[in-house]
C-alpha positions as CSV (number, residue, x, y, z in Angstrom):
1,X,-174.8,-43.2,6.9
2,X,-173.9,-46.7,8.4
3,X,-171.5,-47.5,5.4
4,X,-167.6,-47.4,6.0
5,X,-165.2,-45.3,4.0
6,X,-161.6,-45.2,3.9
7,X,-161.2,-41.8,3.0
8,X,-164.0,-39.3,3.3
9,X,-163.8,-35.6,1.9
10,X,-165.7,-32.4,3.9
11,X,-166.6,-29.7,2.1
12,X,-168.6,-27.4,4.3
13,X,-170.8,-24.8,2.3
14,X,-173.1,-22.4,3.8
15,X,-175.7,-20.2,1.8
16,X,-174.6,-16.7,3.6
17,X,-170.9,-14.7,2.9
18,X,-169.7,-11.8,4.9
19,X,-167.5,-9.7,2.6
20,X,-168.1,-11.4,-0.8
21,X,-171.9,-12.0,-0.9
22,X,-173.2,-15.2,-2.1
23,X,-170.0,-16.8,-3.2
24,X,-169.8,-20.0,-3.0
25,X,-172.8,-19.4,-5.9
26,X,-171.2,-16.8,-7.8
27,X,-169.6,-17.4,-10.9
28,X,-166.3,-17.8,-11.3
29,X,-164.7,-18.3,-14.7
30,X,-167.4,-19.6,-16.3
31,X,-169.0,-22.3,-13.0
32,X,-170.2,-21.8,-9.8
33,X,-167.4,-20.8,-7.7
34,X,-168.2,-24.2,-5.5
35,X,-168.1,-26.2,-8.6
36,X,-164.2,-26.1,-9.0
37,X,-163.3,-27.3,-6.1
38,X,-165.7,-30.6,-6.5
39,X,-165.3,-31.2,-9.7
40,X,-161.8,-31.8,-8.8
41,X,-162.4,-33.8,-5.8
42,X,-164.5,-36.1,-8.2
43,X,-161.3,-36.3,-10.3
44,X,-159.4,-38.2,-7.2
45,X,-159.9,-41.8,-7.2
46,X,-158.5,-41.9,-3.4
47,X,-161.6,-40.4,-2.3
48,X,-164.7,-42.6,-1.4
49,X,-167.3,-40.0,-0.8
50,X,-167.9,-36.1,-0.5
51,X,-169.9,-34.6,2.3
52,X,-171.6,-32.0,1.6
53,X,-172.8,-30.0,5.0
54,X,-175.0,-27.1,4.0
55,X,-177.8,-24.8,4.8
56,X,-178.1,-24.3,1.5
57,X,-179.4,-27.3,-0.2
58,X,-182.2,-25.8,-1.8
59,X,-179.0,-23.2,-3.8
60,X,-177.5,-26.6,-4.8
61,X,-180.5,-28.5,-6.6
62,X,-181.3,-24.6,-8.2
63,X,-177.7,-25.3,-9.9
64,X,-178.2,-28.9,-10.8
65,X,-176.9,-30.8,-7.5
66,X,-178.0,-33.5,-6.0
67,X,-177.0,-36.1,-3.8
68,X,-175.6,-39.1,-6.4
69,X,-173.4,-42.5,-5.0
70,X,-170.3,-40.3,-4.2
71,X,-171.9,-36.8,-2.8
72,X,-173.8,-36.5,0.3
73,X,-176.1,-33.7,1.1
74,X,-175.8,-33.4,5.1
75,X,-178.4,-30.4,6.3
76,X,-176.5,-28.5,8.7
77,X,-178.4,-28.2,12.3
78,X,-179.6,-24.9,12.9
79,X,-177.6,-24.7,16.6
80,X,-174.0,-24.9,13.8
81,X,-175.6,-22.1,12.0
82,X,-174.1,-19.0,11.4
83,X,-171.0,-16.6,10.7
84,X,-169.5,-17.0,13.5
85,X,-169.9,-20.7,14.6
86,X,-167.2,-22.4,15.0
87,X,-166.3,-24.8,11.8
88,X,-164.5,-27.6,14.9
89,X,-168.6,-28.3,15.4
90,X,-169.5,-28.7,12.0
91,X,-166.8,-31.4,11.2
92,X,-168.0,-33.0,14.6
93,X,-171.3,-33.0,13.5
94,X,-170.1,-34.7,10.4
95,X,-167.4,-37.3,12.1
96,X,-170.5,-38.2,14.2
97,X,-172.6,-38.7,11.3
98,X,-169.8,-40.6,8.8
99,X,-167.4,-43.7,9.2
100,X,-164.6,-43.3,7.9
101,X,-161.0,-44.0,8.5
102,X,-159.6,-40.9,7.0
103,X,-161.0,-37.2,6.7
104,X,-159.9,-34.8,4.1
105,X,-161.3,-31.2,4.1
106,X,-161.0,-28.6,1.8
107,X,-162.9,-25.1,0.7
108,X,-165.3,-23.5,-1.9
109,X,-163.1,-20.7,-1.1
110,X,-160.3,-23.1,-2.7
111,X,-161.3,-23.1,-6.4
112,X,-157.1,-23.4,-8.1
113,X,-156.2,-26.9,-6.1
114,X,-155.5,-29.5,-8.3
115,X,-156.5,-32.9,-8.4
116,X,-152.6,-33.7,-9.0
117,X,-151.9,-32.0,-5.1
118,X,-154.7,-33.8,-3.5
119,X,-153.2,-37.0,-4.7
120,X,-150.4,-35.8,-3.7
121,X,-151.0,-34.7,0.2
122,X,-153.0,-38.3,0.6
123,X,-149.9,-40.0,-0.3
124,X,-148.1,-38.0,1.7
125,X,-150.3,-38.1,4.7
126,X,-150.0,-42.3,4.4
127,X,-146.2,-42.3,3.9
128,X,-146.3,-39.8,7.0
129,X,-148.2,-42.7,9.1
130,X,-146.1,-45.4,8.2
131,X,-142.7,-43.7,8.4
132,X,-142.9,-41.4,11.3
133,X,-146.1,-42.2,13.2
134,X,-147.6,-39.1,11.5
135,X,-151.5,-38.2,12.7
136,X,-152.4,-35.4,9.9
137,X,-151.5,-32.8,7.3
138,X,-152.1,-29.5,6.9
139,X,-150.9,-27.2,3.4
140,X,-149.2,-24.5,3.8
141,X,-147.2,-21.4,1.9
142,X,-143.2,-21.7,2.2
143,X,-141.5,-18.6,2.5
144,X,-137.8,-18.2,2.0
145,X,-137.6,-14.5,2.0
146,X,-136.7,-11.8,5.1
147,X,-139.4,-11.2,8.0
148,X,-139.3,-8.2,10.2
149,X,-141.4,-7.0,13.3
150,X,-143.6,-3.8,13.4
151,X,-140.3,-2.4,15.4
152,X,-138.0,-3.3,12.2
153,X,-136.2,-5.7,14.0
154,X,-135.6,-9.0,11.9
155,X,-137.4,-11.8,12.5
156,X,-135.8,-14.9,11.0
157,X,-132.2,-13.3,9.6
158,X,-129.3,-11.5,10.6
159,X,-129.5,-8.1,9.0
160,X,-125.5,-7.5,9.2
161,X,-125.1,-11.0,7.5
162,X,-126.8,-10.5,4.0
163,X,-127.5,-14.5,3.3
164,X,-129.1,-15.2,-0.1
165,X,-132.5,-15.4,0.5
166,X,-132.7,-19.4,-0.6
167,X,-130.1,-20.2,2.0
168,X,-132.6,-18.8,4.7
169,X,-135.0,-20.9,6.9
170,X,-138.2,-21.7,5.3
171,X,-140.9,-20.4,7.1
172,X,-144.4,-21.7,6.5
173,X,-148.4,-20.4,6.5
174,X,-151.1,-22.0,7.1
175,X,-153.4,-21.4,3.8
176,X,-156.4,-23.6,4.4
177,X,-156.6,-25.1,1.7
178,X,-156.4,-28.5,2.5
179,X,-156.3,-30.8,5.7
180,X,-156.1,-34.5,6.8
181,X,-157.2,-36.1,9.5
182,X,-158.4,-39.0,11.7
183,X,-161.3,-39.1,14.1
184,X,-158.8,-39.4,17.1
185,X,-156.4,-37.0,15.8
186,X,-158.7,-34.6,15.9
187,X,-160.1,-35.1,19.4
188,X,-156.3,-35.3,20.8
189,X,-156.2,-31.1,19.5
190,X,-159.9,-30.7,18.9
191,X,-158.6,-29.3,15.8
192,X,-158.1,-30.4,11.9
193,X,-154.2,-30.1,12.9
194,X,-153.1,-33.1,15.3
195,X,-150.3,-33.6,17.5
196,X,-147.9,-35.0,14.8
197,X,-148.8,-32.8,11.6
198,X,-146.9,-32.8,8.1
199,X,-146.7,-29.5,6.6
200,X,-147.4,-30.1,3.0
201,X,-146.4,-26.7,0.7
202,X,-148.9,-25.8,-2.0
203,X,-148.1,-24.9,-5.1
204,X,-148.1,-21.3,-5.6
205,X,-150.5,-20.9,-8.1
206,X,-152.9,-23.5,-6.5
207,X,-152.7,-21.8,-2.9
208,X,-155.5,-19.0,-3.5
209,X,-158.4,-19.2,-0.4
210,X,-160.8,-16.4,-1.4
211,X,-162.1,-13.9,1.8
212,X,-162.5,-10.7,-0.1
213,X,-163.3,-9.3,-3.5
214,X,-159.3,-8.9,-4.2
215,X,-158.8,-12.2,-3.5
216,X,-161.3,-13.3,-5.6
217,X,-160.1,-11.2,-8.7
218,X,-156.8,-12.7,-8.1
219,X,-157.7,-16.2,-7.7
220,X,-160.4,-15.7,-11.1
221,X,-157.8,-14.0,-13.0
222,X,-154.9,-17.3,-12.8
223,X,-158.3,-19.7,-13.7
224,X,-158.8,-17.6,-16.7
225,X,-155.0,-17.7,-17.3
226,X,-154.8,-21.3,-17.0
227,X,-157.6,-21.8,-19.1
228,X,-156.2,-20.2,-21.4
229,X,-153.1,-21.9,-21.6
230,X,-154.5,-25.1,-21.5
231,X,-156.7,-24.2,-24.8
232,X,-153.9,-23.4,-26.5
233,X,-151.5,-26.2,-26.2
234,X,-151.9,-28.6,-28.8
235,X,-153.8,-31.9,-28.9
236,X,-152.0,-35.1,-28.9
């Protein structure tokens, strides 16, 4: 691929699923589960292209997909094969591969993100690089609640000073649902996650990353909601 993008999305997608088999072909309220999440990166104008790097192409053209002007099909090498490979060589296979000035990955596994929160962390990301030398974002969970070690001792509050829990610290988790990076960035950490991250929270409902069949009922059950919800408000 010798053309130049500014913003380039991953979205790695293998054939094979250790504890929920098949999924990223699976349906999921009504699509294939890998369907959600690029439909909605379709839906964000900010994003030049979507590389696709799969062993499963032949999966993808049985449900309809094929490379167009914005998706490209990138057959992943047999040595970056595998469960237990890391996904650092994958997106170096693809940096290698694609020129771009900015790199966005995301999930299958991430069906609930909204096209509203991508548009959202990009700006973010490029108000991070102006204002405070920023070098890529990661989303996250924010927790404002009480921690404790296996031991019961507290982790992040004073158990003899009963603070409302919004008046605590936030604390964050990584969720994987979304990261943004440069091509130096990431060889500064050898990571999606540079030296100068912004933690960008996800909306609750949005922050679902499917590993198990509970997840997955979870995650399936708000899509349903939503749609739902969204067929019922009125039109106009």
């Amino acid at each position: 691929m010798s053309q130049s993008f500014k913003t380039v999305a991953l979205l790695p997608m293998k054939a094979h699923s250790a504890r929920v088999k098949g999924k990223n072909f699976r349906n999921f309220a009504g699509k294939p589960l890998f369907r959600w999440i690029l439909d909605t990166l379709l839906e964000v104008e900010e994003i030049d292209q979507i590389v696709i790097n799969t062993d499963a192409r032949d999966i993808l053209e049985g449900h309809g997909l094929t490379e167009t002007d914005q998706i490209t099909i990138r057959d992943r090498k047999p040595d970056i094969c595998g469960d237990h490979v890391s996904m650092n060589l994958v997106i170096q296979d693809d940096m290698a591969a694609v020129d771009a000035e900015t790199f966005l990955m995301t999930h299958t596994t991430n069906p609930l993100l909204s096209a509203g929160t991508i548009r959202s962390a990009i700006d973010s990301y490029y108000k991070g690089v102006v204002r405070d030398g920023s070098d890529s974002l990661f989303t996250v969970n924010e927790y404002q609640t009480r921690f404790y070690r296996k031991d019961g001792s507290a982790v992040n509050h004073d158990p003899n000073v009963l603070l409302p829990t919004q008046e605590l610290e936030p604390w964050y988790e990584e969720n994987s649902n979304l990261y943004i990076f440069t091509k130096n960035s990431f060889e500064s950490t050898h990571a999606r996650i540079g030296e100068r991250p912004i933690l960008f929270p996800t909306p609750t409902l949005e922050a679902a990353d499917i590993d198990n069949p509970t997840q997955w009922r979870i995650a399936e059950i708000i899509a349903l909601a939503e749609m739902l919800v969204q067929s019922a408000e009125p039109v106009g």
